[in-house]
N, CA, C and O atoms as CSV, one atom per row, in Angstrom:
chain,resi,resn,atom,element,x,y,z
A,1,UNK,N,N,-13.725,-0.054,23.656
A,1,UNK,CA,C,-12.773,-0.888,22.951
A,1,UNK,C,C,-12.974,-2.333,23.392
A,1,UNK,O,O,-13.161,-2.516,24.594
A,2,UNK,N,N,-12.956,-3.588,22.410
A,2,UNK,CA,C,-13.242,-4.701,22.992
A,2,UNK,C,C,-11.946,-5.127,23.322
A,2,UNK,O,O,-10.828,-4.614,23.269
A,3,UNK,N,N,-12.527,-6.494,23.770
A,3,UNK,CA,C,-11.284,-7.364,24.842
A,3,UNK,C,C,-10.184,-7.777,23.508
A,3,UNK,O,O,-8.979,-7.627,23.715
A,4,UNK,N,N,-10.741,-8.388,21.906
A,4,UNK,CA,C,-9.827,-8.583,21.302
A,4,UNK,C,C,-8.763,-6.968,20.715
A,4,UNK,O,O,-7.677,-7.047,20.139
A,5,UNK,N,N,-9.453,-5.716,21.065
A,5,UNK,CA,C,-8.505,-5.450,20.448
A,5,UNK,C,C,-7.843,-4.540,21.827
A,5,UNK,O,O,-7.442,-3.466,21.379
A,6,UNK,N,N,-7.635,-4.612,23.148
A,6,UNK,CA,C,-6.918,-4.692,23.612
A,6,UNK,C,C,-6.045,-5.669,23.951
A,6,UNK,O,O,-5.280,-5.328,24.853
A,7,UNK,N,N,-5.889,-6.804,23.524
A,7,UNK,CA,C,-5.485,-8.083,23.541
A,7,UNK,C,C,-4.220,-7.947,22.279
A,7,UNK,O,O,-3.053,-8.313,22.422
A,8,UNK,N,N,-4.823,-7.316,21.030
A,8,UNK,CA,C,-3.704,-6.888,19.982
A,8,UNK,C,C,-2.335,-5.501,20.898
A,8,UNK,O,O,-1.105,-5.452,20.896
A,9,UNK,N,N,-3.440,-4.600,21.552
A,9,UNK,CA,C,-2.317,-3.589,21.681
A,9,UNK,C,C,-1.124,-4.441,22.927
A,9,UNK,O,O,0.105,-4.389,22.871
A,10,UNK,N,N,-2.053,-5.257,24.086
A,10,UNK,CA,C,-1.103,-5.601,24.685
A,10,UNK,C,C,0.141,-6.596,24.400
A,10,UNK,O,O,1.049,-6.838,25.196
A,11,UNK,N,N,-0.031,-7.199,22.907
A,11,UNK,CA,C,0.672,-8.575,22.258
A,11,UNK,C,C,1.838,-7.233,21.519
A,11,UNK,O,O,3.040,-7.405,21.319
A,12,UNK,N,N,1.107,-6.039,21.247
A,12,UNK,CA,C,1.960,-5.493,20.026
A,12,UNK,C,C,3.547,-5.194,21.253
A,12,UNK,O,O,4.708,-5.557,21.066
A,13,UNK,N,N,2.872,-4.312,22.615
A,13,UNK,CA,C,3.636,-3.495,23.764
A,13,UNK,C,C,4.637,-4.902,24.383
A,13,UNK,O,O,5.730,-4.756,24.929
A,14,UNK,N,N,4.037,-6.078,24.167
A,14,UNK,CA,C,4.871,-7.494,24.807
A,14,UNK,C,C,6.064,-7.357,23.699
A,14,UNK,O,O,7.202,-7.020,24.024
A,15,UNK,N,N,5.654,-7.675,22.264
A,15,UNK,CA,C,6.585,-7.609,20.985
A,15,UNK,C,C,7.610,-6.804,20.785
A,15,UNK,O,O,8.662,-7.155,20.250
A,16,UNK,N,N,7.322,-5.525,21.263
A,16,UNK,CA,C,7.882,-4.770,20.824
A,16,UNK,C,C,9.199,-4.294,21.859
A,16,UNK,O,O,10.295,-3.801,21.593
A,17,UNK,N,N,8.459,-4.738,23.333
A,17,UNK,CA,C,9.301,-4.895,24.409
A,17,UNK,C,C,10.521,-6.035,24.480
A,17,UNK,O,O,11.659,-5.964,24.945
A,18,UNK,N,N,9.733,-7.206,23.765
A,18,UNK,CA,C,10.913,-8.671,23.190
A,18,UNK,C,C,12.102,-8.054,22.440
A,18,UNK,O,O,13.313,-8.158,22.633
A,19,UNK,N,N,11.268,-7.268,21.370
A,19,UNK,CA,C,12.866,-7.298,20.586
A,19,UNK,C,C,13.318,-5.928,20.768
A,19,UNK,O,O,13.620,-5.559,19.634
A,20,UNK,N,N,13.577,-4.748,21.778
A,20,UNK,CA,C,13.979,-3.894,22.045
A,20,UNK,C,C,14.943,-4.413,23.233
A,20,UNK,O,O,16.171,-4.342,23.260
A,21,UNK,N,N,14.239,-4.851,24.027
A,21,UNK,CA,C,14.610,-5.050,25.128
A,21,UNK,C,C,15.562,-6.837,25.473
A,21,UNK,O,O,16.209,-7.274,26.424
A,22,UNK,N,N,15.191,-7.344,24.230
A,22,UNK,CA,C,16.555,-8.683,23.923
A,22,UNK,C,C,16.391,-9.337,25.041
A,22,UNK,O,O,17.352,-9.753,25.688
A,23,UNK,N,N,14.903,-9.538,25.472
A,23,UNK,CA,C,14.931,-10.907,26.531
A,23,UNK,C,C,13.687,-11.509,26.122
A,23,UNK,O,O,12.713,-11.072,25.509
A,24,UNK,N,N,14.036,-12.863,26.727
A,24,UNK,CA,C,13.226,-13.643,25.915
A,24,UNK,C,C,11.221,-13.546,25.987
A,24,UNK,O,O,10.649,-13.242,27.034
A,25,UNK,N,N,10.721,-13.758,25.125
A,25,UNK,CA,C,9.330,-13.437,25.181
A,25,UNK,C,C,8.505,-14.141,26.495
A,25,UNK,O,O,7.696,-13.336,26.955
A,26,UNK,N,N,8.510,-15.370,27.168
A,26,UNK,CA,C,8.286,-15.668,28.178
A,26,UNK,C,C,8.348,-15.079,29.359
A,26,UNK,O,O,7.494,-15.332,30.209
A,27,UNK,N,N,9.201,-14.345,29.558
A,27,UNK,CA,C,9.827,-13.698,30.662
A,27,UNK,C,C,9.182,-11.933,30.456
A,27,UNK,O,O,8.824,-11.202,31.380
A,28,UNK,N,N,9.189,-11.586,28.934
A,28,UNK,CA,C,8.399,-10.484,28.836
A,28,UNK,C,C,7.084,-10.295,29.191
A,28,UNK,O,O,6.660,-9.334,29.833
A,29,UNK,N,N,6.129,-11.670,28.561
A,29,UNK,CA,C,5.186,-11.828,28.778
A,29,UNK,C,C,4.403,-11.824,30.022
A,29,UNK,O,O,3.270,-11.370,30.185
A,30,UNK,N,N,5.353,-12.530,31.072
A,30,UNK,CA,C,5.490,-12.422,32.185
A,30,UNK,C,C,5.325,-10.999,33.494
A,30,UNK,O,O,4.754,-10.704,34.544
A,31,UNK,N,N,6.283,-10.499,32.483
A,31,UNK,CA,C,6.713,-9.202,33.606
A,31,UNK,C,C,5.643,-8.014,33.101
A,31,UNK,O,O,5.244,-7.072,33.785
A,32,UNK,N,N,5.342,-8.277,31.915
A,32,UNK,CA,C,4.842,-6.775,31.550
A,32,UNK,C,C,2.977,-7.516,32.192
A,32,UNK,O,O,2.749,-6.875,33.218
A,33,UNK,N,N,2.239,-8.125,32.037
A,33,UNK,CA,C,1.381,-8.238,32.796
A,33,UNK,C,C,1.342,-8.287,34.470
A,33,UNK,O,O,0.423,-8.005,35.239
A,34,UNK,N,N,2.718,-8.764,34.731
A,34,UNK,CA,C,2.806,-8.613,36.421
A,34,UNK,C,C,3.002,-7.292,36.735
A,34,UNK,O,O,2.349,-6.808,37.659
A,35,UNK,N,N,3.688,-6.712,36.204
A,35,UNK,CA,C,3.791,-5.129,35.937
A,35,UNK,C,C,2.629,-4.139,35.802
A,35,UNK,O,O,2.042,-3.447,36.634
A,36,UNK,N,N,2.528,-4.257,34.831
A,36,UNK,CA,C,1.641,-3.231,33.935
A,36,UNK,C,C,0.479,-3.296,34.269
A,36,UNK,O,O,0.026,-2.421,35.007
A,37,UNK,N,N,-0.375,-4.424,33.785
A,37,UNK,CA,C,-1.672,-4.872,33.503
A,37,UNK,C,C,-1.870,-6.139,33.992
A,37,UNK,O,O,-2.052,-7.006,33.137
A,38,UNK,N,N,-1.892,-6.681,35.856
A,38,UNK,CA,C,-2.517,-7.918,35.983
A,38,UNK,C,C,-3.499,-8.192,36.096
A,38,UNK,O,O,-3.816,-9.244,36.652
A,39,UNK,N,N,-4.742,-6.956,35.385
A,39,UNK,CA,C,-5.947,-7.993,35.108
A,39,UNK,C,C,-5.867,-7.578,34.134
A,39,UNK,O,O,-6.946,-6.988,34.070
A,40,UNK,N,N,-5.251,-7.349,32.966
A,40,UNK,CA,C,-5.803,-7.560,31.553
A,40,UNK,C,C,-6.801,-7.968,30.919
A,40,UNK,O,O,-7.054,-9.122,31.265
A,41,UNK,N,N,-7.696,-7.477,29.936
A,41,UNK,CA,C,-8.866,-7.877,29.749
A,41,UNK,C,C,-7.429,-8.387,28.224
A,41,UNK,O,O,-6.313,-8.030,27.847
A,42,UNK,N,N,-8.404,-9.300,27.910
A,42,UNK,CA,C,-7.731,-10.607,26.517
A,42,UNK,C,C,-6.742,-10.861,26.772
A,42,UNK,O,O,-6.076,-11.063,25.757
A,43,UNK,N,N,-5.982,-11.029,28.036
A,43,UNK,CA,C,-4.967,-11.696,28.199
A,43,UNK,C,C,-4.274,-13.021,27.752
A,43,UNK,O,O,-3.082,-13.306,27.637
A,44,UNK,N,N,-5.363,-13.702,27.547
A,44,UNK,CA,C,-5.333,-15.187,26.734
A,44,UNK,C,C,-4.933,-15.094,25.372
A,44,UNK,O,O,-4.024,-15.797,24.930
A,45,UNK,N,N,-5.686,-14.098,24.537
A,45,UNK,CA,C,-5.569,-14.112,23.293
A,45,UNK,C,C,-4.276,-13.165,23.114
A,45,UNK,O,O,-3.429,-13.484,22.279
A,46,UNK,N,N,-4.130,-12.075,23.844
A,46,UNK,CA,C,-2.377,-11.561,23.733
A,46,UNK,C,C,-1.437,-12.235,23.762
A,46,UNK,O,O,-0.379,-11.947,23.203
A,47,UNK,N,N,-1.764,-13.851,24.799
A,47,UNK,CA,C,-0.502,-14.762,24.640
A,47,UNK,C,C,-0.540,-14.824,23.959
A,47,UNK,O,O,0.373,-14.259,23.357
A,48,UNK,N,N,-1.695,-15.630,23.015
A,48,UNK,CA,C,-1.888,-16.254,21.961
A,48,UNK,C,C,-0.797,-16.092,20.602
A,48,UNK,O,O,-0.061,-16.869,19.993
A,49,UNK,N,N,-1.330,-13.821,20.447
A,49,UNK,CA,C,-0.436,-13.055,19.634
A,49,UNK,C,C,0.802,-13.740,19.870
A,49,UNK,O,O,1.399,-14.420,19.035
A,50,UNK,N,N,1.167,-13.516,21.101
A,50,UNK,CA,C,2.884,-13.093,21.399
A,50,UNK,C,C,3.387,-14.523,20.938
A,50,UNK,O,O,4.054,-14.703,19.919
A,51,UNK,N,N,3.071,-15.304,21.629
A,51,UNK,CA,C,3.650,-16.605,21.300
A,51,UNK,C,C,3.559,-17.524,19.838
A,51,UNK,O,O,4.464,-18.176,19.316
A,52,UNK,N,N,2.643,-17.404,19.538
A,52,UNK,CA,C,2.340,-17.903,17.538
A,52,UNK,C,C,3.250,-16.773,16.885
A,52,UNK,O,O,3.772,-17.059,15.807
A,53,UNK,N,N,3.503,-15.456,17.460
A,53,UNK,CA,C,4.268,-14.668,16.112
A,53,UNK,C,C,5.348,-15.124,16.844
A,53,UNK,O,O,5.373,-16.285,16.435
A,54,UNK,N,N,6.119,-15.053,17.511
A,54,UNK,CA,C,7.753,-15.345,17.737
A,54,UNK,C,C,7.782,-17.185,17.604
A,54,UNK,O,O,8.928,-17.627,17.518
A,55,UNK,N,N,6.782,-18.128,17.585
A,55,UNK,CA,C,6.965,-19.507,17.023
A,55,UNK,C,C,7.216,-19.238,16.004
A,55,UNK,O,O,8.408,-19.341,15.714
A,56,UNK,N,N,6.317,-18.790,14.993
A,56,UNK,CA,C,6.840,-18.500,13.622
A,56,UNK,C,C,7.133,-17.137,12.996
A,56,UNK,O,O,6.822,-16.640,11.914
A,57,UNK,N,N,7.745,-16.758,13.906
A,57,UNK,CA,C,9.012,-15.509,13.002
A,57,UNK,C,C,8.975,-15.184,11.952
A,57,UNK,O,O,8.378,-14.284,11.362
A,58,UNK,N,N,10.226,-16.598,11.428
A,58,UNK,CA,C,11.015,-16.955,10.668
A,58,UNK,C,C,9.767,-16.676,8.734
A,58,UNK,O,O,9.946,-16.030,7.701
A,59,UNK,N,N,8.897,-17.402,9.140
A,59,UNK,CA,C,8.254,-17.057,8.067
A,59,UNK,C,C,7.183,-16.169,8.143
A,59,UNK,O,O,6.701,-15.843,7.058
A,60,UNK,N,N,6.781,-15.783,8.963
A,60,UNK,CA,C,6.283,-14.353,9.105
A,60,UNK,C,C,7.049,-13.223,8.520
A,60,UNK,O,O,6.476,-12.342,7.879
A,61,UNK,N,N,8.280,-13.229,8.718
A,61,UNK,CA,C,8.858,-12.562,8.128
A,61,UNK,C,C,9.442,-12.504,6.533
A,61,UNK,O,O,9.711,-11.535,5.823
A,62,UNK,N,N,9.506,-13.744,6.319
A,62,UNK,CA,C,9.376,-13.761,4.831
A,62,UNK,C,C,8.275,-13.570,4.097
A,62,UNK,O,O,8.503,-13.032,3.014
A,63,UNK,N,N,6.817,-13.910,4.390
A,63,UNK,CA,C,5.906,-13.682,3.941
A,63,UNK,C,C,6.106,-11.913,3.850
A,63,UNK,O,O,6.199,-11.341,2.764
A,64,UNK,N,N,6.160,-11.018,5.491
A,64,UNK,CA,C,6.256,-9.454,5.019
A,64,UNK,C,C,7.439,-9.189,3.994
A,64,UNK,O,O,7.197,-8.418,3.065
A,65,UNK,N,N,8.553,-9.699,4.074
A,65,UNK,CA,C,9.706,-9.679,3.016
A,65,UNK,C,C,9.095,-9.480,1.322
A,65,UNK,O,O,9.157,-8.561,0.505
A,66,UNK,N,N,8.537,-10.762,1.321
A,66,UNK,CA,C,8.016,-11.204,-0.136
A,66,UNK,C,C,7.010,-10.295,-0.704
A,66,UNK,O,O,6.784,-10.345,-1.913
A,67,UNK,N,N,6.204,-9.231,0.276
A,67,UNK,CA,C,4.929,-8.568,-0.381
A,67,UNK,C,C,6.140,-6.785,0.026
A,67,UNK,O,O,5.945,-6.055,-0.946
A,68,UNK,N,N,6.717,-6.368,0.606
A,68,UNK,CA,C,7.285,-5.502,0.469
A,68,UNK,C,C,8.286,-5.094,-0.380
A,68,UNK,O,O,9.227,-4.609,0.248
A,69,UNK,N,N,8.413,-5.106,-1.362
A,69,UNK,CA,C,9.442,-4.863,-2.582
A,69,UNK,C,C,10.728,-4.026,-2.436
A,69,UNK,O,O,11.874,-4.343,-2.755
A,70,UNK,N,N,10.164,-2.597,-1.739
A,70,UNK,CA,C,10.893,-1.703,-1.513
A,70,UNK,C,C,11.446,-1.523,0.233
A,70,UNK,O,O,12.174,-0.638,0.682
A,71,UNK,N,N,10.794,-2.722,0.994
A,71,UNK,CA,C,11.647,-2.338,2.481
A,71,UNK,C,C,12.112,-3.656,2.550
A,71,UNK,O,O,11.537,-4.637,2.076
A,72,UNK,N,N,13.338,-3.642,3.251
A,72,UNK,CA,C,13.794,-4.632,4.581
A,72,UNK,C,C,13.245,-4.348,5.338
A,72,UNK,O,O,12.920,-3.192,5.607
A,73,UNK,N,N,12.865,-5.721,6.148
A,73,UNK,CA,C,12.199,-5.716,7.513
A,73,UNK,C,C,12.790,-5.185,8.564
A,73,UNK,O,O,12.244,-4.706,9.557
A,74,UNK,N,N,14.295,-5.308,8.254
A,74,UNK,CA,C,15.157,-4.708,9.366
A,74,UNK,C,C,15.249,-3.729,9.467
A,74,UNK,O,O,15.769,-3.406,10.535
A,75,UNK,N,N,14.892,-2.676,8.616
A,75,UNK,CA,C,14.706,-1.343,7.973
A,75,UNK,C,C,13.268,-0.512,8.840
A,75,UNK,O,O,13.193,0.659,9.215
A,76,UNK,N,N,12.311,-1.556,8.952
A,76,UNK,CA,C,11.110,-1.307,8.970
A,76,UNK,C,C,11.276,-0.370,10.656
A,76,UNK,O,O,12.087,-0.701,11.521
A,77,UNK,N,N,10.252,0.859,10.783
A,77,UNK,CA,C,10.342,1.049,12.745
A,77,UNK,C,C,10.139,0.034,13.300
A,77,UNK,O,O,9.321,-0.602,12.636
A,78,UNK,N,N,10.525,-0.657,14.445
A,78,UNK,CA,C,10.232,-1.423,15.200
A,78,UNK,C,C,8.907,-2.089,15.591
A,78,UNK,O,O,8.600,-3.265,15.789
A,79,UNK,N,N,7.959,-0.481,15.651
A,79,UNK,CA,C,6.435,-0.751,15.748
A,79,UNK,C,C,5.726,-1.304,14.851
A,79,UNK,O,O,5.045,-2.270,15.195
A,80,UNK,N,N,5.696,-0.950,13.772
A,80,UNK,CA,C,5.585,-1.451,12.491
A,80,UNK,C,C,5.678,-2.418,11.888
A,80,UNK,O,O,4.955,-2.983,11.068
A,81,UNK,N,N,6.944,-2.689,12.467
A,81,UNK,CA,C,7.360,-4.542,12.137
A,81,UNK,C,C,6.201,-5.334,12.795
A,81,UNK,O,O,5.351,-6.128,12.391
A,82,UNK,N,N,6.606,-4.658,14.230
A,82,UNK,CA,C,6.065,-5.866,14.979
A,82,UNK,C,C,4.065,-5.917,14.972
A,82,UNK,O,O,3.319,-6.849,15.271
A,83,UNK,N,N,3.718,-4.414,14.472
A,83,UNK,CA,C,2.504,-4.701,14.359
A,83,UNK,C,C,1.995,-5.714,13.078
A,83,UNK,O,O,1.039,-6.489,13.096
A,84,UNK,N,N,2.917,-5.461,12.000
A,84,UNK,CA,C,2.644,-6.627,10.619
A,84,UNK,C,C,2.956,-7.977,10.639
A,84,UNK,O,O,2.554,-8.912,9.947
A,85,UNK,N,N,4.132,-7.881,12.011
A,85,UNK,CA,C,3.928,-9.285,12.141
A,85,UNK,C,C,3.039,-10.056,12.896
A,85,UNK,O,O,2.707,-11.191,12.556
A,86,UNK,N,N,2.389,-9.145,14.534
A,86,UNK,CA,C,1.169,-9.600,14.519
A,86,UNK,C,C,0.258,-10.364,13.614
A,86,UNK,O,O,-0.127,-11.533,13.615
A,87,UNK,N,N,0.020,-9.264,12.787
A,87,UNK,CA,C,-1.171,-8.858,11.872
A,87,UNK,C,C,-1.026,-10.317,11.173
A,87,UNK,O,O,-1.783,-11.264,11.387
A,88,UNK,N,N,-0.087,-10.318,10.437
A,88,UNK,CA,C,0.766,-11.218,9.642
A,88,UNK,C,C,0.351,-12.973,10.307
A,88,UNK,O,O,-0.168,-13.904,9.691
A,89,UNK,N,N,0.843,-12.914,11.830
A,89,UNK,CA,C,0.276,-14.295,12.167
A,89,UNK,C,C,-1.333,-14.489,12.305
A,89,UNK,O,O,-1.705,-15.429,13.007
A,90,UNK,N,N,-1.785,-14.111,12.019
A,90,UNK,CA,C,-3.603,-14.091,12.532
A,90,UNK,C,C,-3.823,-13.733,11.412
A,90,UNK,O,O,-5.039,-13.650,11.236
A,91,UNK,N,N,-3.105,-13.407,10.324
A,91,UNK,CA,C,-4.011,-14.077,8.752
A,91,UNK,C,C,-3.820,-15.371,8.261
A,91,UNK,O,O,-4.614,-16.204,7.824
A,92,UNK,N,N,-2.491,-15.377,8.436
A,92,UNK,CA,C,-1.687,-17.042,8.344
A,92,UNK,C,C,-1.943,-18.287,9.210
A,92,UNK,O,O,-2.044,-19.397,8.688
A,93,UNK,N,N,-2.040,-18.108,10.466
A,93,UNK,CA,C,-2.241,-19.295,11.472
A,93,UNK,C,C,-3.568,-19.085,11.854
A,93,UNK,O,O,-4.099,-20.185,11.693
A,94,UNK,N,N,-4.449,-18.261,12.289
A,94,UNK,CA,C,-5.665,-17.980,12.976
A,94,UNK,C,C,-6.690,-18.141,12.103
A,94,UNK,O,O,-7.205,-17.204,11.492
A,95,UNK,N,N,-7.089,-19.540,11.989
A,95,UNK,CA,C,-8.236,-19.407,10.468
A,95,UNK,C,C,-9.249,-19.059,10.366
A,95,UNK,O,O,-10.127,-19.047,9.504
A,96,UNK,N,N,-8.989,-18.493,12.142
A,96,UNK,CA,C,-11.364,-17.933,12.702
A,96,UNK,C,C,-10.819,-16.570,12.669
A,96,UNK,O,O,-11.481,-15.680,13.202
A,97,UNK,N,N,-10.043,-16.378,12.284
A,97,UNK,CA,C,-9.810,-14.394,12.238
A,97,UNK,C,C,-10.161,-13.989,10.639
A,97,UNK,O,O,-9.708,-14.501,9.616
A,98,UNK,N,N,-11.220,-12.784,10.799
A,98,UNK,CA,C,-11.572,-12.597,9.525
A,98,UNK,C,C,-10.720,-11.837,9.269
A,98,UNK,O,O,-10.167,-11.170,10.143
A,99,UNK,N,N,-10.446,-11.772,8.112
A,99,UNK,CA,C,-9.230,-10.615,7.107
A,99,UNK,C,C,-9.752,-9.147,7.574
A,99,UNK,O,O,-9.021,-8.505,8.328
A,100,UNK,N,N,-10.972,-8.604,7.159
A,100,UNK,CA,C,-10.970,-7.321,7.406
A,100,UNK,C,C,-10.582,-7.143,8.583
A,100,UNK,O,O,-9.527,-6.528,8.734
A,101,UNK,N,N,-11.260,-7.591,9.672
A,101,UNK,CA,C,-11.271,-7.242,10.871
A,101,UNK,C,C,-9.530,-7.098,11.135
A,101,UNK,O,O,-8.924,-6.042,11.318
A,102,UNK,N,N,-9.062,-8.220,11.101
A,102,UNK,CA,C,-7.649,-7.856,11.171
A,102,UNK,C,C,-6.425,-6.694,10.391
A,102,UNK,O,O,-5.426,-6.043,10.696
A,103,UNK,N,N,-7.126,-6.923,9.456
A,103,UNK,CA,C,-6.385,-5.312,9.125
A,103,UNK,C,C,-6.724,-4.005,9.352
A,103,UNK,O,O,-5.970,-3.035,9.283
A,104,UNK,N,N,-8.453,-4.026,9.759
A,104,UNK,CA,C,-8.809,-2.752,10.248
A,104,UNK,C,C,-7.801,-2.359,11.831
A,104,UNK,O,O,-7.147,-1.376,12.176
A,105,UNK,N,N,-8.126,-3.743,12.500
A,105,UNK,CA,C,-7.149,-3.340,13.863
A,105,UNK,C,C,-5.733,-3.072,13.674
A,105,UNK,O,O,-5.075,-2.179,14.208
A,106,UNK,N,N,-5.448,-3.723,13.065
A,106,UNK,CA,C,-3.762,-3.058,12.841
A,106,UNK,C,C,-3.557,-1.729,12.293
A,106,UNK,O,O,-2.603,-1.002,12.569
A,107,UNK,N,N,-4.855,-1.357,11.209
A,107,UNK,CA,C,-4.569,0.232,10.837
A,107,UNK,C,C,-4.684,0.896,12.078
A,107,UNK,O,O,-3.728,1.579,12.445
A,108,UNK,N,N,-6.028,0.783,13.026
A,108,UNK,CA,C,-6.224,1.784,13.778
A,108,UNK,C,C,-4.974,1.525,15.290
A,108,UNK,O,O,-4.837,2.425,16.118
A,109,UNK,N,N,-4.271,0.327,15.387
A,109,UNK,CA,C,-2.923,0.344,16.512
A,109,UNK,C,C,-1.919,0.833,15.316
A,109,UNK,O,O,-0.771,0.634,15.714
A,110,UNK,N,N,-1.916,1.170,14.530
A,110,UNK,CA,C,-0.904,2.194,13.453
A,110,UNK,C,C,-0.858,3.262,13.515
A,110,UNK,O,O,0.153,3.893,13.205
A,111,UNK,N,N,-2.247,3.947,14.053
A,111,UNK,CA,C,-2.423,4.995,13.789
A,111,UNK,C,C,-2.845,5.312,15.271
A,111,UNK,O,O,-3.722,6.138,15.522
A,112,UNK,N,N,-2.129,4.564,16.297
A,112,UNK,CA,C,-2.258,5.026,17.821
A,112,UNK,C,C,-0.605,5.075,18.171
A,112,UNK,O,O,0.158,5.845,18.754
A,113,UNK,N,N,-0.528,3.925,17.538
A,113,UNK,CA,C,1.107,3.719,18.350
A,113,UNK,C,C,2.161,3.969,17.517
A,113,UNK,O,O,3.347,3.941,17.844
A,114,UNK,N,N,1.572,4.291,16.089
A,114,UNK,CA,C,2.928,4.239,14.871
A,114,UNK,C,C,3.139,5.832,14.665
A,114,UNK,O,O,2.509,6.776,15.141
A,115,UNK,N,N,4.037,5.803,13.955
A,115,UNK,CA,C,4.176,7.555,13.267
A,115,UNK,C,C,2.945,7.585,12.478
A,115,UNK,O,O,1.920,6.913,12.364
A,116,UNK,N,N,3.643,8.989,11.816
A,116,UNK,CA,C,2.088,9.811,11.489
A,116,UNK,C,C,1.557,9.044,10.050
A,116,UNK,O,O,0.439,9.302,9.606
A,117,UNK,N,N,2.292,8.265,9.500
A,117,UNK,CA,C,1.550,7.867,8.418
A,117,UNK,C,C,1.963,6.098,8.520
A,117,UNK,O,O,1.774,5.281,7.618
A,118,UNK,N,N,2.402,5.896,9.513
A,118,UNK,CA,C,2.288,4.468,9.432
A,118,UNK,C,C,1.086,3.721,9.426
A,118,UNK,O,O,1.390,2.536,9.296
A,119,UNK,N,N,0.546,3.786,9.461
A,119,UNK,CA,C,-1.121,3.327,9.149
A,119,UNK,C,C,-1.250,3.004,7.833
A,119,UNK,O,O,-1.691,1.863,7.696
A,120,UNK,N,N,-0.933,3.837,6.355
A,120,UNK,CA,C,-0.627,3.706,5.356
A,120,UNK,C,C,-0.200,2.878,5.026
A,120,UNK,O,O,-0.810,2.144,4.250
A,121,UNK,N,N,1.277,2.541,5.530
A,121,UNK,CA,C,2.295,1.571,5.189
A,121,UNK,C,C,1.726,0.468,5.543
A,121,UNK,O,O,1.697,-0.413,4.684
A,122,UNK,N,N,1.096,0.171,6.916
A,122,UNK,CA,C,1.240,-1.138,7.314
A,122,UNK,C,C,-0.371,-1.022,6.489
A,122,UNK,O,O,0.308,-1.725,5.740
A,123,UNK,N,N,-1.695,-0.861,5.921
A,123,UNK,CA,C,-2.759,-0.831,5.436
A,123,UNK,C,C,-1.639,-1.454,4.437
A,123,UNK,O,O,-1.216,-2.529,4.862
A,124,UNK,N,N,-0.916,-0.932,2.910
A,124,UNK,CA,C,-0.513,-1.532,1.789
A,124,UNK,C,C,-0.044,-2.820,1.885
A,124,UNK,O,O,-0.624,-3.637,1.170
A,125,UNK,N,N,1.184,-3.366,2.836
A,125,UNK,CA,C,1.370,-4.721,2.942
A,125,UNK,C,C,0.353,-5.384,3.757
A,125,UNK,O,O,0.398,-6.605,3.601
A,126,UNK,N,N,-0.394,-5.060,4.433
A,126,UNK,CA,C,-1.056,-6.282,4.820
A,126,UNK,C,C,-2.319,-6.572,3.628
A,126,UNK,O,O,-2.734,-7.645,3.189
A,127,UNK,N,N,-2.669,-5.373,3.359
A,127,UNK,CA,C,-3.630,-5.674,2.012
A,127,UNK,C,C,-2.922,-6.822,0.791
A,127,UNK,O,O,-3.599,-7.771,0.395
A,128,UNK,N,N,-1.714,-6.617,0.362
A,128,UNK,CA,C,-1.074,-7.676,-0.118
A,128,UNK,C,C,-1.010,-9.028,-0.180
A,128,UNK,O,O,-0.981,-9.890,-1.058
A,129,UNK,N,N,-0.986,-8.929,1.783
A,129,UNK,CA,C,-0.254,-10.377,2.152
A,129,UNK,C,C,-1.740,-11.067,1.962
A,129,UNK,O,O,-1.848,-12.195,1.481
A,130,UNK,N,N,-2.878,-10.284,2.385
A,130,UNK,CA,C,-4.207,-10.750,2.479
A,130,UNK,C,C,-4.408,-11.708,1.548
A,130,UNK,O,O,-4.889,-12.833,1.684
A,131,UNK,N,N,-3.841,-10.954,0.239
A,131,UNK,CA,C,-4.329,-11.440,-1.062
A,131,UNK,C,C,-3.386,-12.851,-1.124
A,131,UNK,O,O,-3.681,-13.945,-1.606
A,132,UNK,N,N,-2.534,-12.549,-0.663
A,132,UNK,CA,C,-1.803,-13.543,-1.111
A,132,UNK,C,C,-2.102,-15.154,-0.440
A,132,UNK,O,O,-1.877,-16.225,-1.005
A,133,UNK,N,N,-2.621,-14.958,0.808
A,133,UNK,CA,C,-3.396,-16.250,1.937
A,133,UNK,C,C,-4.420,-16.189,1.132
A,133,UNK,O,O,-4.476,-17.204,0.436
A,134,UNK,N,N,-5.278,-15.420,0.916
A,134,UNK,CA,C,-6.342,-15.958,0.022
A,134,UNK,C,C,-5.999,-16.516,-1.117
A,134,UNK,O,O,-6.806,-17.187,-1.760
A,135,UNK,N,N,-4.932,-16.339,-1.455
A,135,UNK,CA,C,-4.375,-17.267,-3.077
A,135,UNK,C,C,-3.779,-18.898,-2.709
A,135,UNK,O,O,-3.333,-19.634,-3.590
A,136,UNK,N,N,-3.867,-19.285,-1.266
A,136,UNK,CA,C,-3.217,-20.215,-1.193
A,136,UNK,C,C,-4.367,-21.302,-0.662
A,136,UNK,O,O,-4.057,-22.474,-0.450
């Protein structure tokens, strides 16, 4: 497995720890590498994740809003969210991240860390949103 895509699972386990656990991402970021993983291989680029998706949230989340018809985000599992919103910032802000590559990694952390068919779900909206950065 390379360094970027342990760098995604450790940004997804920071994310997902932020908004479960209702403390602030700095302090997550913090503890779960002092913790968990202090030599992390892509540690740099997991900040990277963690910190560009909770800067921009706000429209990260409208962008998944706008291509999901049939869910609320608030609705969405937790994992799920937070893997599309990953996903979501590194099509939008990251302009050296190629599209496939990024949605292939989010299917296959979907289909490690999500339920049994979340892989599906998060494959349809990000295929969407794809289209839709490429329309802009």
């Amino acid at each position: 497995m390379g360094a970027r895509r342990k760098a995604r699972e450790h940004a997804l386990k920071i994310l997902y720890a932020r908004e479960v656990g209702g403390v602030a991402h700095e302090e997550t970021i913090a503890r779960y590498f002092e913790d968990f993983e202090p030599q992390a291989e892509g540690r740099e680029f997991a900040e990277t994740l963690v910190r560009g998706t909770v800067e921009h949230l706000s429209e990260i989340d409208a962008a998944i809003q706008e291509v999901s018809a049939h869910w609320r985000i608030s609705r969405m599992a937790a994992v799920d969210r937070n893997i599309l919103r990953m996903a979501t910032f590194e099509l939008c802000f990251l302009k050296d991240a190629p599209k496939r590559v990024v949605l292939n990694e989010a299917i296959e952390i979907a289909r490690h860390y999500g339920a049994e068919d979340s892989w599906a779900f998060i494959n349809g909206i990000l295929d969407k949103l794809a289209e839709d950065v490429e329309d802009r």
